[in-house]
C-alpha positions in Angstrom: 0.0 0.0 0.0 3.1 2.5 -0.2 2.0 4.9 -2.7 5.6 6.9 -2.5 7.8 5.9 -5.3 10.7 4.5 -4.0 13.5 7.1 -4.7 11.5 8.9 -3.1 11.3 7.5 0.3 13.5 8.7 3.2 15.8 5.9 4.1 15.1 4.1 7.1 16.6 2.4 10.2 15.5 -1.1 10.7 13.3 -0.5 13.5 11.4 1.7 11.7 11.6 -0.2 8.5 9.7 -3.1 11.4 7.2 -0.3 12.5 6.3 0.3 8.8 5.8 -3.7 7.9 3.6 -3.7 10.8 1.5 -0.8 10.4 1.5 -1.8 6.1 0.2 -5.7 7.4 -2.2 -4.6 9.6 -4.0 -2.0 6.7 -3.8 -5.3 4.4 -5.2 -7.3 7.1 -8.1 -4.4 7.7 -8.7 -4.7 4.1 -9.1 -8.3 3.8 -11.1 -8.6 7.1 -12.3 -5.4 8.3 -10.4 -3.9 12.2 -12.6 -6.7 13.8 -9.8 -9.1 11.7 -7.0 -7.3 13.4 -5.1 -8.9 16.4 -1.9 -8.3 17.3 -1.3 -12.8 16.7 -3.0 -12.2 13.2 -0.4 -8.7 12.6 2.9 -10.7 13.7 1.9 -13.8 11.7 1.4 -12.3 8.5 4.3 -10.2 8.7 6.8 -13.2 9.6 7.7 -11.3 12.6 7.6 -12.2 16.7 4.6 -11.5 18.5 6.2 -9.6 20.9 7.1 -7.3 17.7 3.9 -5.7 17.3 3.1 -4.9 21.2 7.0 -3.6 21.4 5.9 -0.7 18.5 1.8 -0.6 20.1 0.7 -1.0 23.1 -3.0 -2.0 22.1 -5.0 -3.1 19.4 -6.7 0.1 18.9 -3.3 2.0 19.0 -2.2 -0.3 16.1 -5.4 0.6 14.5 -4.7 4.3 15.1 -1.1 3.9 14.2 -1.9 1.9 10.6 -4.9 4.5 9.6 -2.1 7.6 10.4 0.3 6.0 8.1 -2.6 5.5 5.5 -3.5 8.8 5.6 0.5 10.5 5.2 0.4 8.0 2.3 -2.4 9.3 0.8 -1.3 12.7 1.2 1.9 12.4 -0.1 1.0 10.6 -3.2 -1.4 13.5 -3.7 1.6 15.8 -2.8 3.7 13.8 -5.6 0.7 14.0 -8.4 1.0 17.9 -7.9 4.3 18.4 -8.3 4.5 16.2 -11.1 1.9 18.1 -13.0 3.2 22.0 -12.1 4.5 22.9 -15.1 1.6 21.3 -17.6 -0.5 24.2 -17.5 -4.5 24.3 -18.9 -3.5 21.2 -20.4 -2.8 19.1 -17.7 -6.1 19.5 -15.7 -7.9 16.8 -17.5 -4.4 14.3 -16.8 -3.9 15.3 -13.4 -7.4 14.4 -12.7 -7.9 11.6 -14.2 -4.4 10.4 -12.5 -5.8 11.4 -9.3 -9.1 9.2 -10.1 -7.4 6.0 -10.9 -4.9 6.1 -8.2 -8.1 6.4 -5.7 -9.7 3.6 -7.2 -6.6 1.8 -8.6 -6.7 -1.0 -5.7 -9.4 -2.7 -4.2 -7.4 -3.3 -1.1 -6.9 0.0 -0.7 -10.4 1.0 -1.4 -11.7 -1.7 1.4 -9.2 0.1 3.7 -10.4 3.2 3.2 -13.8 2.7 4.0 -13.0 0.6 7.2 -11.1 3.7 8.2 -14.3 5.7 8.0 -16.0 3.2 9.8 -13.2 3.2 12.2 -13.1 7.4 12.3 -17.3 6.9 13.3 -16.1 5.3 16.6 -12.8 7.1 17.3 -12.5 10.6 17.9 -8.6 10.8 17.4 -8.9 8.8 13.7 -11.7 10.9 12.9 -10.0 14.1 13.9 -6.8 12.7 11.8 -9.5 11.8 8.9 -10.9 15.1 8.9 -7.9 16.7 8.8 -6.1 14.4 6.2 -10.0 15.5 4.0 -9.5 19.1 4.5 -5.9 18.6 3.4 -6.7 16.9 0.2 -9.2 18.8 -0.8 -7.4 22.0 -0.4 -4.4 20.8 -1.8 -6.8 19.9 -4.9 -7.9 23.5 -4.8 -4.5 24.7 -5.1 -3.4 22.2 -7.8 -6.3 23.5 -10.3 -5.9 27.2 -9.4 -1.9 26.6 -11.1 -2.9 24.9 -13.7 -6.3 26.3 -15.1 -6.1 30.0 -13.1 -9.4 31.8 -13.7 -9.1 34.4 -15.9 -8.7 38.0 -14.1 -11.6 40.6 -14.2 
């Protein structure tokens, strides 16, 4: 579910490269299953990592919960980041690209589509997700905003 390119990824140390398996398995676990699916038995195991791994990083389910839909959401934003820079320069003429590039990474995945939606179903019940969801929304949407201003700018009065 990493939607950074990798040359673009900050290199990292192997504890954290452990924290990011973790957090990645347990969104691919949420998509296949839903968070009702996610225990920290069900995380370690599909990772091929200790037990003791996940509740070193976590110290609860819901925190792991918490934890994966954060990451999910930086993801999201900086592939949304990415696309932006990547179309800058294209001018009038890129609007229609940039969106539809937008439009199939959303709905590229079906895993990642399932996640999603288990996230707002998650963000329904948990005030910190839904804060993190909100703000992750607002985010997008005005980073959106700012992409089409650049390359289609209204015409001046």
């Amino acid at each position: 579910m990493n939607t950074l390119p990798a040359a673009t990824r900050p290199s990292r140390s192997r504890s954290d490269e452990r924290r990011l398996l973790l957090l990645e398995t347990t969104l691919r676990l949420v998509a296949v299953g839903g968070v009702d699916g996610v225990t920290h038995r069900r995380v370690a195991q599909a990772a091929g990592v200790p037990l003791g791994s996940t509740t070193y990083y976590v110290d609860s389910r819901e925190h792991l919960l918490r934890e994966a839909f954060r990451h999910y959401l930086q993801q999201a934003k900086a592939a949304q980041a990415e696309l932006a820079v990547r179309f800058q320069n294209q001018g009038s003429a890129g609007v229609v690209d940039f969106l539809v590039e937008v439009t199939q990474r959303e709905f590229e995945d079906e895993s990642t589509i399932r996640a999603e939606y288990e996230l707002t179903l998650f963000a329904s019940r948990d005030a910190a997700v839904a804060e993190q969801l909100h703000d992750c929304d607002e985010w997008i949407v005005g980073n959106l905003a700012r992409t089409l201003r650049r390359l289609a700018p209204l015409p001046r009065r």
